[in-house]
N, C-alpha and C positions, 0 to 999 in steps of 0.2 A: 654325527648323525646326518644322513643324505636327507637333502632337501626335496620331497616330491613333489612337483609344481601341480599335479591333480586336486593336492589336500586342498589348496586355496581356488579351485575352480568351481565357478557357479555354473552347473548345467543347463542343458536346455531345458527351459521349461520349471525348473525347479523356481519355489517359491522362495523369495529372499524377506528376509524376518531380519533385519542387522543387530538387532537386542540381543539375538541369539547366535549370533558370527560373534567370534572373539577379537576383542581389541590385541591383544598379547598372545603367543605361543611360547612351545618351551624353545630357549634360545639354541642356537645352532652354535654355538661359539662358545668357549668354557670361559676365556678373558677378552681384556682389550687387543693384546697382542696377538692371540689368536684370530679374532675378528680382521682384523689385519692384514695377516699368512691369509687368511680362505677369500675374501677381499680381492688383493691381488692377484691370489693364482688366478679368478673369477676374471678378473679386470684383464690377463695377459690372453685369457681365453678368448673374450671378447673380441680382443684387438685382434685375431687373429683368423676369428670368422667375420668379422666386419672387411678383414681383407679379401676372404672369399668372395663376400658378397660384392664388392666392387666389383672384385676381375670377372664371375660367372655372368653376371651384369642381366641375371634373370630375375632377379626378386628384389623390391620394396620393404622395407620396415616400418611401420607407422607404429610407435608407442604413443598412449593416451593413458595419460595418469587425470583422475580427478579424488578428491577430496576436500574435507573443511578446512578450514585456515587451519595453521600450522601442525599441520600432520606430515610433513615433512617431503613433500615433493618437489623442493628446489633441491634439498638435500639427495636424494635418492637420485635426482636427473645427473648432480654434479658427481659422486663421487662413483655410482656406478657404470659412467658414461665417461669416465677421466682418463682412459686407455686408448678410447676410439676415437682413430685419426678427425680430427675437427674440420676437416677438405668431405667426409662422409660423412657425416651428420648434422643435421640443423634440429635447431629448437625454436620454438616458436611459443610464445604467452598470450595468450589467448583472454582478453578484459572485457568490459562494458564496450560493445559497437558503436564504432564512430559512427559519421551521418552518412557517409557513404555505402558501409558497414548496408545498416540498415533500410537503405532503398534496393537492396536484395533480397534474395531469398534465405532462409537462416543458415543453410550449409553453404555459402556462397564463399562467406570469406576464409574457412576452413579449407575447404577442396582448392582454391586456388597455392596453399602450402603444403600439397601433400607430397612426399617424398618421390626422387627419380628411382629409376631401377638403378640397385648398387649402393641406394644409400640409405642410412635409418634417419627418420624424422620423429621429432617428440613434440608431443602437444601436451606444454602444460595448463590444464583444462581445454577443453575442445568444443562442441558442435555438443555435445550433451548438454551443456550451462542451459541449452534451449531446451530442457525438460524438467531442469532441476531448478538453478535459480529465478527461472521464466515463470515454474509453476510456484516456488513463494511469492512472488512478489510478481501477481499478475501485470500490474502495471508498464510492464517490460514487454510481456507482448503484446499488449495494445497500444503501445509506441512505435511496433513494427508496422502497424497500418495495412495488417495481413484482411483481404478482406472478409468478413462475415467473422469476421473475432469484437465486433462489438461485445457478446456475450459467449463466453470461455467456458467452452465444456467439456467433458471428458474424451468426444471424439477429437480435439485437437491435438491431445498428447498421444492416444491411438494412433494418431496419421501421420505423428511428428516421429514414432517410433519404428512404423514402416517406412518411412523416409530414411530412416537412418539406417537399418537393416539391409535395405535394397542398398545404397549404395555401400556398405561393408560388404556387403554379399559379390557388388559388381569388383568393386576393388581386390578382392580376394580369389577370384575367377581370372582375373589381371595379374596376376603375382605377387600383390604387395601383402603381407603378412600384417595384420592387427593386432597387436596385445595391449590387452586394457586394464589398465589398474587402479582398483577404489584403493587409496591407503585408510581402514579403518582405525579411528582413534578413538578413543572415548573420550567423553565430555571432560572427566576430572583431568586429563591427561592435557587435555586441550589448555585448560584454566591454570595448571602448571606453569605450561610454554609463553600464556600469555604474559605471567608474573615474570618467568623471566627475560623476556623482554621488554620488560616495562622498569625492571630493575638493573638490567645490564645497560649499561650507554652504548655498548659497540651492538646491541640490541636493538636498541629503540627506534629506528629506524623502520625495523619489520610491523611495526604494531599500527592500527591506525583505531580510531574509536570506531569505525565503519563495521570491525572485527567483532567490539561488542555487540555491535547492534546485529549483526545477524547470527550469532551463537544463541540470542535471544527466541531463534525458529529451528532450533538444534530439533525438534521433536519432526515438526514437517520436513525438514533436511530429510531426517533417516527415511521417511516413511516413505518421500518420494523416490531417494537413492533406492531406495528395496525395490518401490515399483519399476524402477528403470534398468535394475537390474536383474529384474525376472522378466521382460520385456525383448531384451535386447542381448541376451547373453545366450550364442546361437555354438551349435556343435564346431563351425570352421572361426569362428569369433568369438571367444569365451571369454567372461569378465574374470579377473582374480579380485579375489579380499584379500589383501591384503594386512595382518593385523601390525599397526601402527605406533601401540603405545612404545615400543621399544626402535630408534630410529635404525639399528645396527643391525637388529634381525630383520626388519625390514628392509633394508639392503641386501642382502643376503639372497632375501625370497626373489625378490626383483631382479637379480642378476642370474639367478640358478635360471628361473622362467625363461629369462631372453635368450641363454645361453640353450638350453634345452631344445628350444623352439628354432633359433639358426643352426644348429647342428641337427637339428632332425630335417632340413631339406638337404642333405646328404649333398652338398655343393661341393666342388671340384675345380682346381684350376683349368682352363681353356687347353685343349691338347692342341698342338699345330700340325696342319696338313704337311704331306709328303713332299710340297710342293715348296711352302714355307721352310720347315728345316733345311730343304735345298739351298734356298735364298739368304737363307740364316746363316748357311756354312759356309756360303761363296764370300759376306761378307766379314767375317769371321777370318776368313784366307790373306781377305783383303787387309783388314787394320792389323793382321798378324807381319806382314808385308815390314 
């Protein structure tokens, strides 16, 4: 079954409800080993438009995955990102702002990572944290010291969302291509992953009780994500939902999208002037000598 990267597109304008977005689809893969075969061939594709995109050296990649704790987006960075050359692509992890961080402006420290032409850039969580976990836990931007945010009201996040818009918009006008990915998971699925890294030792590592404590606003989580995804999910910048409880089809979906999305700027290797093949065959003459 072809994977159509529309199914999971949140349109312009459309109202995002996540209750009603599905954590799970039907899977795209009959076994393990199948999963695998579709996988790789996916992975060899990659590697091989990630080469165009270097030598055409006209276009930008910038993926932006967010979601809740362990919905599986180191997973999905590593294994459908494990093909393309590591000299063209960076990754970047995006946490609580240092002090420097925050005697900026909130897309400050974002934008100075954003990918060159030629190459794909990931942000794991991005310059959104500033709509989502900013607006749980007010207290975050009133540490920013933004001023007239003494008291937080709904024109902040408005303004925070034209901010963001305008410069995807500016970015995209530039060359650099955005795809944005929520990995939707459900709560029970969440509560799973926590047991089992709470029960695995080569696990435990990933868990922190900080993870409790904010599964505990799993309700404002969603309802913000929805707002920020009927917001900000524009016709040249479109979000995907991603469904998450399953981590394999969710790889799956995330590699068809990126794959889709660089094959559809119909990129070309560099042809060389009449002048150049000249020069190419005199020296050509030369080391045949």
């Amino acid at each position: 079954m072809k994977i159509n990267s529309k199914d999971f597109q949140v349109g312009q304008g459309e109202k995002v409800d996540l209750q009603r977005w599905p954590t799970t689809a039907e899977p795209f893969y009959n076994s393990k080993n199948q999963y695998k075969k579709l996988l790789k061939e996916r992975i060899k594709q990659l590697s091989s438009q990630q080469q165009l995109l270097y030598a055409s050296n006209r276009h930008a990649f910038l993926l932006i995955f967010q979601a809740m704790d362990a919905a599986g987006k180191d997973g999905a960075i590593k294994h459908v990102m494990s093909g393309v050359n590591p000299q063209g692509c960076q990754v970047f992890s995006f946490k609580h702002p240092n002090q420097i961080e925050l005697q900026h402006d909130f897309l400050w420290r974002t934008t100075r990572e954003l990918p060159e032409r030629g190459r794909i850039g990931i942000f794991n969580r991005s310059y959104y944290e500033e709509v989502l976990i900013a607006r749980v836990h007010p207290e975050i931007l009133q540490s920013e010291g933004v001023p007239g945010q003494e008291k937080i009201q709904q024109t902040v996040w408005d303004e925070r969302y034209r901010s963001i818009i305008n410069l995807e918009r500016h970015l995209h006008i530039n060359g650099t291509r955005i795809l944005k990915f929520f990995l939707h998971l459900s709560k029970e699925e969440q509560r799973k992953r926590f047991l089992e890294r709470i029960d695995n030792p080569h696990k435990n590592w990933k868990f922190s009780v900080a993870d409790i404590e904010e599964r505990k606003f799993w309700k404002q989580y969603m309802m913000f994500y929805g707002q920020c995804l009927t917001a900000t999910s524009t016709e040249n910048v479109p979000w995907y939902v991603v469904p998450a409880d399953d981590k394999k089809n969710a790889r799956l979906i995330v590699s068809q999208i990126l794959l889709d999305s660089l094959e559809g700027l119909g990129m070309a290797y560099p042809t060389s002037s009449k002048d150049r093949q000249s020069e190419l065959l005199a020296i050509r003459s030369e080391l045949m000598k």
